[in-house]
ROGUDO-224022 format. One record per residue (C-alpha): y, z, x; residue in three letters. Coordinates in steps of 0.05 Angstrom, whole numbers, padded with zeros to 5 digits, always signed. Each point is the difference from the previous one (the first is absolute). Last residue first. Layout:
# residues N
YZXala;...
//
This chain:
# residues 365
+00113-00377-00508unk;-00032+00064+00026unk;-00076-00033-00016unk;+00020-00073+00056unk;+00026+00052+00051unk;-00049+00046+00003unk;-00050-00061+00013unk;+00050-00025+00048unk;-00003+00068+00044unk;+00068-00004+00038unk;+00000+00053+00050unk;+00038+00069-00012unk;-00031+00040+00049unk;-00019+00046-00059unk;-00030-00054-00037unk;-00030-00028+00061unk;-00038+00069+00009unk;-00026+00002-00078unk;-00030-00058+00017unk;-00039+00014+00065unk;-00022+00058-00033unk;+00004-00010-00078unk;-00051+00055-00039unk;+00073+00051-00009unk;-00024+00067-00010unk;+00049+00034-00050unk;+00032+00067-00025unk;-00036+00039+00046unk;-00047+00064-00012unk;-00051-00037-00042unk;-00019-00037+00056unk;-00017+00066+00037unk;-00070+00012+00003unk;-00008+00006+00071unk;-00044-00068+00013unk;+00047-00025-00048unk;+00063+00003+00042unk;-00037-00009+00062unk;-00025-00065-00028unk;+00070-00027-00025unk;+00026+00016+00061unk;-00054-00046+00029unk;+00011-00055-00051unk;+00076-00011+00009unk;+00060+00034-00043unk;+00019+00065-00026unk;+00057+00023-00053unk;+00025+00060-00013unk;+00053+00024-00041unk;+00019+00070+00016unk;-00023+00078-00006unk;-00036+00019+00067unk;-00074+00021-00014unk;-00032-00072+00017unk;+00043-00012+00053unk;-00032+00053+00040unk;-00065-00011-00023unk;+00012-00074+00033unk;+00039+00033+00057unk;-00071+00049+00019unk;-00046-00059-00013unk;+00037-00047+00050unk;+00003+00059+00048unk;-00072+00014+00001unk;-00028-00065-00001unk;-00015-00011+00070unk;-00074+00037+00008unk;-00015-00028-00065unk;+00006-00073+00030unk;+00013-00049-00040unk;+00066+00033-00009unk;+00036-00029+00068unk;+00056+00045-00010unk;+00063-00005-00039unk;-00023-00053-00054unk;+00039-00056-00028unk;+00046-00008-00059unk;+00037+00058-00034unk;+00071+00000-00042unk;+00020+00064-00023unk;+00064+00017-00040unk;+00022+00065-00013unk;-00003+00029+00069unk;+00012+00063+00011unk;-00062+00028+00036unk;-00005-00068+00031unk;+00035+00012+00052unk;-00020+00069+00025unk;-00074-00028-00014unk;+00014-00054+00044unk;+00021+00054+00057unk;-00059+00044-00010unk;-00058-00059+00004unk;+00039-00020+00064unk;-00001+00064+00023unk;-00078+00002-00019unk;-00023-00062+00029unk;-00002-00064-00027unk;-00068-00037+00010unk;-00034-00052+00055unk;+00036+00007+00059unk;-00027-00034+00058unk;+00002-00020+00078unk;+00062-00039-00008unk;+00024+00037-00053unk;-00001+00066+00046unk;+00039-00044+00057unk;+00056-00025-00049unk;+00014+00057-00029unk;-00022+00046-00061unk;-00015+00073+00021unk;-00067+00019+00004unk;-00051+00046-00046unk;-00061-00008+00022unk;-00069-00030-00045unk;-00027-00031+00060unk;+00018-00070-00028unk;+00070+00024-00008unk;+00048+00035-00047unk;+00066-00006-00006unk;+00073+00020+00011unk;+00067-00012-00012unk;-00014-00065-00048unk;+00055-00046-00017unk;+00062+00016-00050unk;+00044-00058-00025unk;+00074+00029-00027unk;+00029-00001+00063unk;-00014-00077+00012unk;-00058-00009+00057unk;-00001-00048+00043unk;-00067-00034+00030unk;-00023+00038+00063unk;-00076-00045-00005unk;-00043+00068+00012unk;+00042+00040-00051unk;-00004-00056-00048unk;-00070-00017+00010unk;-00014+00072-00010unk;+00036-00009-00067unk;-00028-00056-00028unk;-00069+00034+00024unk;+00008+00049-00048unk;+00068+00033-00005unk;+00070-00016-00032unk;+00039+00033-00045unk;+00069-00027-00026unk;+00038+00043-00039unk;+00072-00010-00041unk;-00031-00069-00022unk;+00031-00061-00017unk;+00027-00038+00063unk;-00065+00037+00037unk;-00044-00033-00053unk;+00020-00071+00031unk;-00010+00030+00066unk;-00066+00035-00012unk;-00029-00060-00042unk;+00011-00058+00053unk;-00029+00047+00059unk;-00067+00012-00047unk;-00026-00071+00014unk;+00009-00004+00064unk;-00019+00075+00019unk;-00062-00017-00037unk;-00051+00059+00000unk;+00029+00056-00050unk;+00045+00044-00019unk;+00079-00005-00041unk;+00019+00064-00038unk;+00066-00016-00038unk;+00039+00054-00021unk;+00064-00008-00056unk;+00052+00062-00011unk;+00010-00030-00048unk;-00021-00028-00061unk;-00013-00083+00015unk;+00037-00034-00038unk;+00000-00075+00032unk;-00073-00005+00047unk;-00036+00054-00035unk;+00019-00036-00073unk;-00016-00064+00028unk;-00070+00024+00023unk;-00013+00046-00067unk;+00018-00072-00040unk;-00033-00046+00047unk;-00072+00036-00003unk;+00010+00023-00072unk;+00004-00069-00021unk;-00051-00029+00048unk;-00057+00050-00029unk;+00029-00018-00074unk;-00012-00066-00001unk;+00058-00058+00018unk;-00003-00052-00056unk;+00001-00069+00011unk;+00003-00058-00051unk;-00044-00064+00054unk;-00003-00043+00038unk;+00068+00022+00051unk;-00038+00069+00006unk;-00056-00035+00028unk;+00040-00025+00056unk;+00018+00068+00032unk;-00061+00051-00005unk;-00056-00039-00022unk;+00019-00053+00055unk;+00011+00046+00053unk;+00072+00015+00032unk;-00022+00063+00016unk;+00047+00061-00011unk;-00015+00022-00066unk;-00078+00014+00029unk;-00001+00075-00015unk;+00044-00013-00064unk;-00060-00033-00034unk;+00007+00002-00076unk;+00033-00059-00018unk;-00020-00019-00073unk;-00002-00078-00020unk;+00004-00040-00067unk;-00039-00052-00041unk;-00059+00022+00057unk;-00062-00024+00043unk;+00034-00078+00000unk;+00060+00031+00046unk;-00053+00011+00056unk;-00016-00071+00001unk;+00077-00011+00002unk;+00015+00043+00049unk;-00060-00027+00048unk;+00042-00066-00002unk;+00066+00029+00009unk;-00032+00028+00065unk;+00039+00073+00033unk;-00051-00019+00058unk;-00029+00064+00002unk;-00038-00012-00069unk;-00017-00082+00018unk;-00054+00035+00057unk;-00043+00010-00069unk;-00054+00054+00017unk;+00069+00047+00001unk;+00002+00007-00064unk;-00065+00040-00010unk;-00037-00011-00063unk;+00030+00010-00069unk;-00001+00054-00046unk;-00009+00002-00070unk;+00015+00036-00057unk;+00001-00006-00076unk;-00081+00003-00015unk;+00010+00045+00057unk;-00017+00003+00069unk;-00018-00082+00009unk;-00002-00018+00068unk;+00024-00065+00027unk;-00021-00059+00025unk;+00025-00065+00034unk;+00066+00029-00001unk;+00008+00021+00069unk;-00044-00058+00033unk;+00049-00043-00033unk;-00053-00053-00028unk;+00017+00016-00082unk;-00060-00013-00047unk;-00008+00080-00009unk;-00060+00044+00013unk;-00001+00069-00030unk;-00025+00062+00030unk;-00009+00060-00043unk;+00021+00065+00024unk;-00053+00063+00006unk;-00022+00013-00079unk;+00019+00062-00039unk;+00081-00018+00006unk;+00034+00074+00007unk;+00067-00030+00009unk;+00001+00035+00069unk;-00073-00017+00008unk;+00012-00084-00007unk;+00059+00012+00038unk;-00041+00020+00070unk;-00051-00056-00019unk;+00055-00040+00009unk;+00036+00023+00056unk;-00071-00009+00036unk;-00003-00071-00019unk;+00059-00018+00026unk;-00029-00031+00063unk;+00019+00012+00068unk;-00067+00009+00024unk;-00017-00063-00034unk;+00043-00042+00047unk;+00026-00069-00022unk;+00065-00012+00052unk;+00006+00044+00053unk;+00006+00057-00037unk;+00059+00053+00006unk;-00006+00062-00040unk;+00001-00004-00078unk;+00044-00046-00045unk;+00023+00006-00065unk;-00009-00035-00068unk;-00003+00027-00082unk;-00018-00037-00056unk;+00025+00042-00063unk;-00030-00031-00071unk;+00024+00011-00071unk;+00061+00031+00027unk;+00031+00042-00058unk;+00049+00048+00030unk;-00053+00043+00005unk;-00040-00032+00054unk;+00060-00013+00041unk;+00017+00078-00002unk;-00083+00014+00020unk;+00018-00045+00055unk;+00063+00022+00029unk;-00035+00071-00009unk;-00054-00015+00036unk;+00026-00031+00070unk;+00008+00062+00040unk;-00072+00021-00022unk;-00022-00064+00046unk;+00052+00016+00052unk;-00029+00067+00007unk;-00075-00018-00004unk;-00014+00024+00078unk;-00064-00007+00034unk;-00029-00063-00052unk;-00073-00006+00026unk;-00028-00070+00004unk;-00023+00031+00076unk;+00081+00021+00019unk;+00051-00021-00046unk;+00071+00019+00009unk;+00046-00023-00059unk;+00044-00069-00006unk;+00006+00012-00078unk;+00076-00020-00003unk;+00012-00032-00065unk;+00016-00061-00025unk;+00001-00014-00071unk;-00017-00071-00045unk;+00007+00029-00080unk;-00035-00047-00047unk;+00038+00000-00062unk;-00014+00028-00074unk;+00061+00046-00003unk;+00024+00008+00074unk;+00076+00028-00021unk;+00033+00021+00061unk;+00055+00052-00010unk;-00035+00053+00035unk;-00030-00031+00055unk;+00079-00014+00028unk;+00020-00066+00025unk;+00055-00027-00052unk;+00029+00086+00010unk;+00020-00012+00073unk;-00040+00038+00060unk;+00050+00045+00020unk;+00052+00002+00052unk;
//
């Protein structure tokens, strides 16, 4: 499935309109400090294409975090300065008061003579509500509307869902890539196909391994998903692979069972490292999310680093998902080693799990 032709960047024609886009610029910020401007640079070339396609102005919305209504520390006024450098603006972003009451478009921040960004969607409670009426005040930002957020594709929010029904949508070219390397992994996958699934949630990560394990020849699991696993005696299908061995808090080497996770095991150990390394060594397609060891730690990061240089070296497609993979990834200098890091999380996992996401739904029509 691809996204259909009506809905593609490349065929809109924004000649003297005001473009209304959503994009996903929910980024750490720690002291009015921005700690990580991926999902900010993520969004750049969707803009710079609406900008040449003739927009004579681009008004862009997101949310960051979760406020409790009005909260400055939430505000967007961080992203903005943050763009104001990236298009090399000489002045710190320009605030600009508007008659509207929405909290979230009571002001906004001018970047550009052609750009500006909005304040913090969530300051309205209206944007989780999925409200026709906050669709429509939205709707009056733009003559047509750019959906750039795949991260949040699977809330039923009102700038996600209802806008969309306001207003000539396009989908941008974050959210096309997204759903066209995800359908591609999920239907034609080159085989033999590996999926490396880490990480905290056993709940949420139990949906992914067995719809992947209907797809993929290879099914490795570690983290705490997988100590969980072990410790909980959930069935295994022969081609899902658990941990052997592991590492504890005392830096030894133990075997993976019940009574060692019980007490435990923070890292893959080195059999384990060995026998996904056997597996992936002919693997053509890769599919990562979630890390092996509890990486926030340097004294458990060992085996995540040693199958993410790994995977880097072996000749395949390979795609990662989820923010801490992400961060080991580029912590090691490796993004340019696979084919795609997918920004989605929680998203990108209902996609695979194959739940209806209605903001998907409404651009695939």
């Amino acid at each position: 499935m691809r996204l259909p032709s009506h809905r593609q960047l490349k065929r809109a024609d924004f000649r003297g309109k005001k473009v209304l886009v959503r994009f996903d610029l929910n980024v750490p910020i720690e002291g009015g400090k921005i700690l990580d401007d991926s999902r900010i640079l993520a969004a750049l070339p969707t803009l710079k294409k609406i900008i040449e396609r003739g927009a004579k102005q681009v008004n862009i919305i997101c949310h960051l975090g979760r406020p409790i209504g009005l909260d400055k520390n939430f505000s967007t006024i961080y992203i903005a300065d943050e763009l104001s450098k990236l298009f090399r603006s000489k002045n710190k972003a320009k605030k600009i008061e508007t008659d509207e009451k929405s909290p979230a478009l009571k002001h906004y921040y001018q970047i550009t003579d052609k750009i500006n960004l909005f304040e913090n969607l969530r300051f309205d409670s209206r944007e989780e509500k999925n409200s026709t009426e906050f669709a429509k005040e939205l709707a009056g930002l733009g003559d047509v509307f750019v959906q750039d957020a795949f991260a949040n594709i699977h809330r039923a929010h009102t700038s996600m869902v209802k806008l969309q029904e306001c207003l000539p949508t396009f989908a941008g070219l974050l959210l096309e890539k997204e759903i066209n390397v995800l359908f591609r992994l999920l239907s034609i996958a080159e085989k033999p196909f590996v999926v490396i699934i880490g990480g905290v949630k056993i709940e949420d990560k139990i949906p992914i391994i067995e719809s992947l394990s209907q797809k993929a020849d290879a099914v490795l699991v570690g983290g705490v998903t997988g100590n969980e696993w072990v410790a909980q005696n959930l069935p295994t299908k022969e081609n899902i692979f658990l941990p052997n061995d592991g590492v504890n808090k005392f830096g030894a080497i133990v075997p993976v069972t019940k009574e060692t996770v019980k007490n435990g095991v923070f890292d893959i150990g080195p059999q384990t490292i060995l026998l996904f390394k056997g597996i992936l060594s002919s693997a053509k397609t890769v599919f990562w999310n979630g890390n092996l060891g509890m990486t926030e730690n340097k004294r458990f990061i060992h085996g995540t680093n040693e199958i993410a240089r790994f995977v880097a070296k072996i000749k395949a497609e390979k795609v990662a998902s989820g923010g801490n993979t992400a961060d080991v990834i580029d912590d090691l200098g490796l993004r340019e080693a696979f084919n795609f890091i997918s920004t989605g999380g929680g998203a990108t996992s209902d996609l695979i799990c194959g739940k209806k996401l209605p903001a998907l739904e409404m651009l695939l029509k």
